[in-house]
KETI-41313 format. One record per residue (C-alpha): x, y, z. Coordinates in Angstrom, 1 decimal. Layout:
N
<pt <X Y Z>>
...
//
This chain:
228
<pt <23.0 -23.7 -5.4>>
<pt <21.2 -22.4 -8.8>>
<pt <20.8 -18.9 -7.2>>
<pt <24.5 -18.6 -5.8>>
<pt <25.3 -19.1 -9.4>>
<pt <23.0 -16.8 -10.8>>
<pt <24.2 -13.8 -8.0>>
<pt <28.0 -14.5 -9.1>>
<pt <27.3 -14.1 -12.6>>
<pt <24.5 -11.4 -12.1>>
<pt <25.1 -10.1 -9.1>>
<pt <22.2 -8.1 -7.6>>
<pt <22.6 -4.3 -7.4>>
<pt <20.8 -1.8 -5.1>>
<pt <18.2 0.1 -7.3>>
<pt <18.5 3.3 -5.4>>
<pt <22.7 3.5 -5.8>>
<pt <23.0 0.8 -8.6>>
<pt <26.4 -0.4 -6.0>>
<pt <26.9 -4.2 -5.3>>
<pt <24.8 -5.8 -2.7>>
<pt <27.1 -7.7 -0.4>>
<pt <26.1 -11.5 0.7>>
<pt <25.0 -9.9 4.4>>
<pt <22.6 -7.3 3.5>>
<pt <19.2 -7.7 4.4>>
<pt <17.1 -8.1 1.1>>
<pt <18.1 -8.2 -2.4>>
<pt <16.9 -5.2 -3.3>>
<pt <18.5 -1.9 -1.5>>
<pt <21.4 -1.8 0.3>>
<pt <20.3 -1.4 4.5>>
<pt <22.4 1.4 4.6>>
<pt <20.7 3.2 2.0>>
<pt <17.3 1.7 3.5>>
<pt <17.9 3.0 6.8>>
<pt <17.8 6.8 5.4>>
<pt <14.5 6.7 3.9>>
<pt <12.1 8.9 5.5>>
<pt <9.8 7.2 8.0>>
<pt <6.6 8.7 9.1>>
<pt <6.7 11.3 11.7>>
<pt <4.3 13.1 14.7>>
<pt <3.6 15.6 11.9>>
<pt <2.8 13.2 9.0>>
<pt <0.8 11.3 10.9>>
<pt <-0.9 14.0 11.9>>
<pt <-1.9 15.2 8.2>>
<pt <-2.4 11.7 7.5>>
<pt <-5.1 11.8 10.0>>
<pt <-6.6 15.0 8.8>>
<pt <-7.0 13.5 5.0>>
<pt <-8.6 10.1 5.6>>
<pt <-11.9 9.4 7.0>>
<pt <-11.5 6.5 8.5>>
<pt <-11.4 5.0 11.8>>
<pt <-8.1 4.9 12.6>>
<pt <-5.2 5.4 9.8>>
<pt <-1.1 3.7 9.6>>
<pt <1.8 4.9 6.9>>
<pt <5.2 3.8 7.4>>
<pt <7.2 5.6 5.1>>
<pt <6.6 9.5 3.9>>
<pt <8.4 10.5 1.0>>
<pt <8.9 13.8 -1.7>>
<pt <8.4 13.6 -5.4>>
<pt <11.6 12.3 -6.9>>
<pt <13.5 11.5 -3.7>>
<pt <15.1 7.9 -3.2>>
<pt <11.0 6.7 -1.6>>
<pt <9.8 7.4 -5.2>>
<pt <12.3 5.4 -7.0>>
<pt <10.6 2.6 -5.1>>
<pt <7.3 3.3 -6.0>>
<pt <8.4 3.5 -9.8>>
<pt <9.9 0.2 -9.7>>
<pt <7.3 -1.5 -8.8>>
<pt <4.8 0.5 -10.8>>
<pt <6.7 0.5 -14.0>>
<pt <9.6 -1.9 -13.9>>
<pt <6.8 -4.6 -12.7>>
<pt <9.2 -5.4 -9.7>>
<pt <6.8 -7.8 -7.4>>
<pt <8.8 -9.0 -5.2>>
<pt <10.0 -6.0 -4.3>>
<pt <6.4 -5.6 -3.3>>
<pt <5.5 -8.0 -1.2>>
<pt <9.0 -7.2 0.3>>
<pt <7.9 -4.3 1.1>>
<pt <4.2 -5.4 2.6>>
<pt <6.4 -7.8 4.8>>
<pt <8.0 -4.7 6.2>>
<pt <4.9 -2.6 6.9>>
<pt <3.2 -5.8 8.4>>
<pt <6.1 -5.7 10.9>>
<pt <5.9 -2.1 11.6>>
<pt <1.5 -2.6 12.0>>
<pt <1.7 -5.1 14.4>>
<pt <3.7 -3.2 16.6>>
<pt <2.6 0.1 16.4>>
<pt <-1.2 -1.0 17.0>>
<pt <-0.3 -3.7 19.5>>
<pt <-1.9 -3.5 23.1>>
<pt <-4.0 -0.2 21.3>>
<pt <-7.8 -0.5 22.0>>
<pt <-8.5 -1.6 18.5>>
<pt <-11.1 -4.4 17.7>>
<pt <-9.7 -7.7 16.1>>
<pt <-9.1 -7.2 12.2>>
<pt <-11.2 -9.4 10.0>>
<pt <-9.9 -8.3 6.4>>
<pt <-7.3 -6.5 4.6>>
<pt <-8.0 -5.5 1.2>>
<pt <-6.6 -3.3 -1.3>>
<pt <-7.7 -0.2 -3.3>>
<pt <-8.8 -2.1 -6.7>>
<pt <-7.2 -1.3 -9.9>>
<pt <-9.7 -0.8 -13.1>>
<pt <-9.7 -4.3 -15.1>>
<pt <-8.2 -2.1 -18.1>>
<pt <-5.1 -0.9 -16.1>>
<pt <-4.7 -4.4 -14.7>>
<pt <-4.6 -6.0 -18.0>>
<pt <-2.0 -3.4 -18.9>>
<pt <0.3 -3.7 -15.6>>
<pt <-0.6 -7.2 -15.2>>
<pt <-0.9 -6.8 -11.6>>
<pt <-2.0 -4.5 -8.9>>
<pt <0.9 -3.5 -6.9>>
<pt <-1.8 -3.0 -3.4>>
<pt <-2.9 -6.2 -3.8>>
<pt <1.1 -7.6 -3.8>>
<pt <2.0 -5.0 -1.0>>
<pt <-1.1 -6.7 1.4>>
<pt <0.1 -10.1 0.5>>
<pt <3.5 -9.0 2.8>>
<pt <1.1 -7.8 5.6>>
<pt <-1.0 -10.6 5.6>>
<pt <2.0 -13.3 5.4>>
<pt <3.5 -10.9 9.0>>
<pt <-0.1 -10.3 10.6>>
<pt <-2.3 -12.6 9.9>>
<pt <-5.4 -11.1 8.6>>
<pt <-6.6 -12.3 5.7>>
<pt <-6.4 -10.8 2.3>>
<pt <-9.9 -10.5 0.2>>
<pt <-8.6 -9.2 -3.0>>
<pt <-11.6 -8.8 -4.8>>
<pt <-13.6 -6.6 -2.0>>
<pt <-14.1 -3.8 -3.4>>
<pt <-14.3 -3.4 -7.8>>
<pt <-13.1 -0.6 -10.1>>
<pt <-15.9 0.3 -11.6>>
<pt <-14.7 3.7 -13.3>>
<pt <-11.7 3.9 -15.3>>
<pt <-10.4 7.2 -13.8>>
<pt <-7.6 9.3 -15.4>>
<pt <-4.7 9.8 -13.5>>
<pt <-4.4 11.6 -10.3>>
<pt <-0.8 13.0 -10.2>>
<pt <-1.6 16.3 -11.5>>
<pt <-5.1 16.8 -10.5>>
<pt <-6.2 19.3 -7.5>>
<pt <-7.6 18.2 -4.3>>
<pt <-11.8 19.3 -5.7>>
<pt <-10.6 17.4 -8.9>>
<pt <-9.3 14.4 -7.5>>
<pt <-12.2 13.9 -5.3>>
<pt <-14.4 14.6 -8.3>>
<pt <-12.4 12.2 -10.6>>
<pt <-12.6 9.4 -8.0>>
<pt <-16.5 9.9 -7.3>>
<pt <-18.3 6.6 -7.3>>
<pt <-15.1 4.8 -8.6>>
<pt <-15.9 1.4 -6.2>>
<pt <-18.4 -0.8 -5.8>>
<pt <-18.7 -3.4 -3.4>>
<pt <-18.2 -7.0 -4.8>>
<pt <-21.7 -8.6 -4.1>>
<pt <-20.2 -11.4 -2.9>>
<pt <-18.9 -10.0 0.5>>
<pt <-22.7 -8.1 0.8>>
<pt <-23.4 -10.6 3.4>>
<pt <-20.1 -10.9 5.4>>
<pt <-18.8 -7.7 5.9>>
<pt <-21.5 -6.4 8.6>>
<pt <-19.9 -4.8 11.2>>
<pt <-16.8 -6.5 10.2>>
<pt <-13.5 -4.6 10.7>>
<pt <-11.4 -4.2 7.4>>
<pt <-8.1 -2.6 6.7>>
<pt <-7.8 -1.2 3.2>>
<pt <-4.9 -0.5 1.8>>
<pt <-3.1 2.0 -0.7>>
<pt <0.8 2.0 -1.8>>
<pt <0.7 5.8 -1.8>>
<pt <-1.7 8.1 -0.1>>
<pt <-1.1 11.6 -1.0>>
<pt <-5.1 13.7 -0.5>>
<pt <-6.9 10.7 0.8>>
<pt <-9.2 10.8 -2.2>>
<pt <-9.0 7.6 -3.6>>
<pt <-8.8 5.3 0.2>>
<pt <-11.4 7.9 1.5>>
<pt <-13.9 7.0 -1.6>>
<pt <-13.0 3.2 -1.0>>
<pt <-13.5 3.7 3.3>>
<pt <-17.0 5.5 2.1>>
<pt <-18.1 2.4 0.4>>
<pt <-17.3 0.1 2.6>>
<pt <-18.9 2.4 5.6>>
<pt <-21.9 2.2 3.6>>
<pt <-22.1 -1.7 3.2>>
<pt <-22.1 -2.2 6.6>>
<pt <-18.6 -2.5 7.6>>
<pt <-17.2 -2.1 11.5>>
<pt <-14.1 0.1 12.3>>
<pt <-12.1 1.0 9.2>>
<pt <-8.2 1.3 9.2>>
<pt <-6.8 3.2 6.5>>
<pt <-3.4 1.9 5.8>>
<pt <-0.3 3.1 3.4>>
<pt <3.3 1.7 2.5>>
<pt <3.6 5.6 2.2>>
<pt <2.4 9.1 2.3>>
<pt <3.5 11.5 0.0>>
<pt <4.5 14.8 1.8>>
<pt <2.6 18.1 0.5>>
//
């Protein structure tokens, strides 16, 4: 009853058009309409997803351009500290995963983790906006979320206008494994996760580390990939 009230008086607006949401649309954030013309992943994308990540297998469900209606997305959860949104979001790609890797000759999935934020840029943002996006695919698939896997060791500079050589260089031992998982992550297999992957540097660094500790099959996985 309190939330009828609250969408008369305030009622909720798509954030890509800024029109009305009516009482039948899907979500209460962008009008279906408006949702249905976003950019999903193609053949080709997936293809030059494949060719950046060195994982085992890799999954994206949206691809998107700088400033196109994908990115205004991203920002609003980034910057306008929309979680909901989020996990909305996770729910969606969870939904997409499980069917697209159903009756595939993949092993069982033992964790989903996200790429870790720095503790500095955490205290600033106040969350990590991976970590709220694999909270949606856990609550659709399943697996369970560990958080804390992997640790931001290196506080790294921003990626967005950095070269492929210098983004690699910039995200060079940026993880460590959390010590805590040293012992149950042999041969497991692990899903970690990115909002955006746009080289592969940072999930590649993240899939090295985990390769390293011992870890199974590796799925890199991506609410998005950011077309070159």
């Amino acid at each position: 009853m309190m939330k009828s009230i609250a969408d008369f008086i305030y009622p909720q607006t798509c954030l890509l058009t800024e029109e009305y949401l009516d009482e039948f649309n899907s979500n209460g954030f962008i009008k279906d309409e408006n949702f249905s013309k976003l950019y999903r992943i193609s053949d080709q994308d997936f293809n030059d997803l494949a060719d950046k990540v060195i994982s085992d297998y890799c999954f994206s469900l949206f691809a998107f351009c700088r400033e196109d209606d994908f990115s205004k997305i991203i920002h609003n959860i980034k910057y306008r500290g929309m979680r909901k949104l989020a996990v909305y979001m996770g729910e969606l790609l969870g939904l997409e995963f499980k069917e697209n890797f159903r009756g595939l000759k993949i092993p069982d999935i033992d964790l989903i983790a996200p790429v870790p934020l720095h503790r500095a840029r955490l205290r600033e943002r106040g969350f990590n906006q991976s970590e709220l996006i694999c909270r949606g695919v856990s609550k659709i698939t399943g697996i369970k979320t560990a958080a804390d896997l992997l640790i931001r060791v290196k506080n790294t500079s921003s990626q967005t206008k950095l070269s492929r050589n210098e983004r690699n260089k910039n995200i060079e031992s940026a993880f460590i494994l959390n010590k805590k998982y040293q012992s149950e992550i042999n041969l497991k297999n692990i899903v970690i996760l990115d909002d955006v992957i746009t080289t592969g540097s940072t999930i590649n660094e993240a899939v090295r580390i985990l390769k390293e500790s011992g870890a199974g099959q590796i799925i890199s996985c991506s609410l998005a990939m950011a077309r070159d």
